[in-house]
C-alpha positions as CSV (number, residue, x, y, z in Angstrom):
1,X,-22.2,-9.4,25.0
2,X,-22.7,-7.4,21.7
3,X,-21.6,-4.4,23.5
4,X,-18.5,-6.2,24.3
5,X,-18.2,-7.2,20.7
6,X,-18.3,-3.7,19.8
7,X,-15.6,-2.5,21.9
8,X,-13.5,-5.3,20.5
9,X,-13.7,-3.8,17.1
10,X,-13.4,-0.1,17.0
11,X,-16.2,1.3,15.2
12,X,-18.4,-1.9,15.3
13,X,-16.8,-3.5,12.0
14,X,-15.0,-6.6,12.2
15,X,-12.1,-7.2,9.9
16,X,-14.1,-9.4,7.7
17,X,-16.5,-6.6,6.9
18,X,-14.3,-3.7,5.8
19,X,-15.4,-2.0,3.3
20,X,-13.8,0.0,-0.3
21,X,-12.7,2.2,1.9
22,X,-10.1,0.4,4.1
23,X,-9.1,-1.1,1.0
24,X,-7.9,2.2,0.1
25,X,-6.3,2.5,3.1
26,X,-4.7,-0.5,3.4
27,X,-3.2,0.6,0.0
28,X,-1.6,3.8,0.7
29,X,-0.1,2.1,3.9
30,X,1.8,-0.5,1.7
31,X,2.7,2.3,-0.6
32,X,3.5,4.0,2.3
33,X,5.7,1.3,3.9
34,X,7.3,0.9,0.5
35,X,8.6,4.7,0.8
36,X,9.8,3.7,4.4
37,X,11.7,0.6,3.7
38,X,14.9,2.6,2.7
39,X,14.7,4.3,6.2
40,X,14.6,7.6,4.2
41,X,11.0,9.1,3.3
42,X,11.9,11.7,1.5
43,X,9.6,14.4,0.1
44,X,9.8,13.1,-3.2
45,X,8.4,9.7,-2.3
46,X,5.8,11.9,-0.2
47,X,4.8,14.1,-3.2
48,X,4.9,10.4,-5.9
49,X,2.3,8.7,-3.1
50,X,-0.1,11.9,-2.9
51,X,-0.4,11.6,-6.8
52,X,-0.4,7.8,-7.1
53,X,-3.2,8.0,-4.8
54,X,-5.0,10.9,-5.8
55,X,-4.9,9.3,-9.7
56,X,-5.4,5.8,-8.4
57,X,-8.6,6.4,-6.2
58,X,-9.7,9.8,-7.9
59,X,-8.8,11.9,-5.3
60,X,-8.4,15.7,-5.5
61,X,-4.3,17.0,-3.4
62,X,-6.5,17.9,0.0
63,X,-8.5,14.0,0.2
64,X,-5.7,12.0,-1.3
65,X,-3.2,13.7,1.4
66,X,-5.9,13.2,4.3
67,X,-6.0,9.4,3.2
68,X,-2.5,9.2,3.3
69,X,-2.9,10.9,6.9
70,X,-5.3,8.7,7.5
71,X,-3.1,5.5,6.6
72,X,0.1,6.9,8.3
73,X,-1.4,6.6,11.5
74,X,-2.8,3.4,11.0
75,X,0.7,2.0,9.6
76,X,2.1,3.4,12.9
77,X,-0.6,1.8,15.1
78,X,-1.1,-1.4,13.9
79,X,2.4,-2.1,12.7
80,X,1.5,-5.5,10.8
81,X,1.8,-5.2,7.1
82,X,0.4,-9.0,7.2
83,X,-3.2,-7.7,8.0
84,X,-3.2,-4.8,4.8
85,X,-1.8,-7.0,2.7
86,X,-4.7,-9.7,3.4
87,X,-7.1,-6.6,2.8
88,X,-6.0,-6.0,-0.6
89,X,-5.2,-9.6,-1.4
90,X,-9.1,-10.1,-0.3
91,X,-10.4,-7.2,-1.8
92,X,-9.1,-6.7,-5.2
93,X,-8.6,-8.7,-8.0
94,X,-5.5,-10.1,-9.9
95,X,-5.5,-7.3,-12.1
96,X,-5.8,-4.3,-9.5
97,X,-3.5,-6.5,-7.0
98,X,-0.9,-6.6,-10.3
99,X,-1.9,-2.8,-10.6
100,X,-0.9,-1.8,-6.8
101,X,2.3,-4.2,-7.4
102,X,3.2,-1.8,-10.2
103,X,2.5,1.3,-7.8
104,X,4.7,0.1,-5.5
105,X,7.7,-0.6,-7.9
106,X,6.8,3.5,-8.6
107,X,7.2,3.9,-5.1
108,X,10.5,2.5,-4.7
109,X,11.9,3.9,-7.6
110,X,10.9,7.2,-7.1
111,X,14.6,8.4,-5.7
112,X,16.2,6.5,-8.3
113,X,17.8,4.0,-6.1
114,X,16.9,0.8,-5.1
115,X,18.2,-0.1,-2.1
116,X,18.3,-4.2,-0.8
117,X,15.3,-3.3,1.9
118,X,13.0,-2.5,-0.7
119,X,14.0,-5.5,-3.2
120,X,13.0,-7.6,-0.2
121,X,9.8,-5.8,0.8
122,X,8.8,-6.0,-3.0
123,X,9.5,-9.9,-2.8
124,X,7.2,-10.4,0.2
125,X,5.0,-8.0,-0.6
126,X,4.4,-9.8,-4.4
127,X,4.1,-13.1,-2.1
128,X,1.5,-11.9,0.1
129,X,-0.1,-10.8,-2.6
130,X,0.2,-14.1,-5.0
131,X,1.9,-12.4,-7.4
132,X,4.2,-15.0,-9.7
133,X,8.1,-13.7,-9.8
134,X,8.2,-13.4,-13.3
135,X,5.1,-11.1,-13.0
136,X,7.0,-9.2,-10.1
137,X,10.0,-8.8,-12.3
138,X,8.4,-7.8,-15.3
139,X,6.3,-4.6,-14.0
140,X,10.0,-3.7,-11.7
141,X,11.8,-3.4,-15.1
142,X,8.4,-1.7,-16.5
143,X,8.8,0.8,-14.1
144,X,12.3,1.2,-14.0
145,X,12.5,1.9,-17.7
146,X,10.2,5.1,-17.3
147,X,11.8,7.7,-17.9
């Protein structure tokens, strides 16, 4: 039975016992599926997630672009936002969830344009996330006012 168990979860870790660093992975694949939402990852929103990443997890260029390897495939296999979302709402607290909110308005504003698909990934991303609206709307015009 437990070697059943095992097979059931790749690598012998449930969901419930992931630790800081599928956190970090389940990060960079929102951040990641932020830069998607357009339909247009461009290598500008490539090179602002290798930064935010590397700065936000204290990563040097060569681990913060493995990670983001690392959660590429992931967003590609498991194709449910729900479950990384749930991670980081688990995981982190208000402030670092408020903090990844802000990453993700970086995200999305990275080529200047903010296009409808993104506005709405933002809203249910802030929602999965508990985030209030007015909190949501105050770190969006945050980061769009950087220069």
């Amino acid at each position: 039975m437990f070697e059943a168990l095992q097979k059931f979860f790749p690598g012998g870790q449930s969901e419930d016992s992931r630790g800081p660093e599928d956190v970090r992975v389940a990060t960079c694949v929102l951040l990641l599926e932020a830069a998607h939402a357009d339909r247009d990852f461009s290598e500008v929103e490539k090179t602002r997630i290798t930064d935010i990443v590397a700065r936000r997890f204290g990563l040097g260029t060569e681990e913060a672009a493995s990670l983001m390897k690392v959660a590429d495939e992931e967003r590609a296999r498991r194709d449910d936002l729900y479950s990384f979302a749930r991670q980081v709402n688990e995981q982190y607290t208000r402030p670092r969830k408020l903090a990844v909110i802000e990453l993700l308005w970086e995200v999305v504003f990275s080529d200047l344009v903010l296009e409808a698909h993104e506005d709405a990934l933002m809203h249910k991303l802030g929602n999965l996330l508990g985030i209030r609206h007015d909190e949501l709307m105050a770190l969006k015009l945050k980061v769009k006012g950087r220069p």
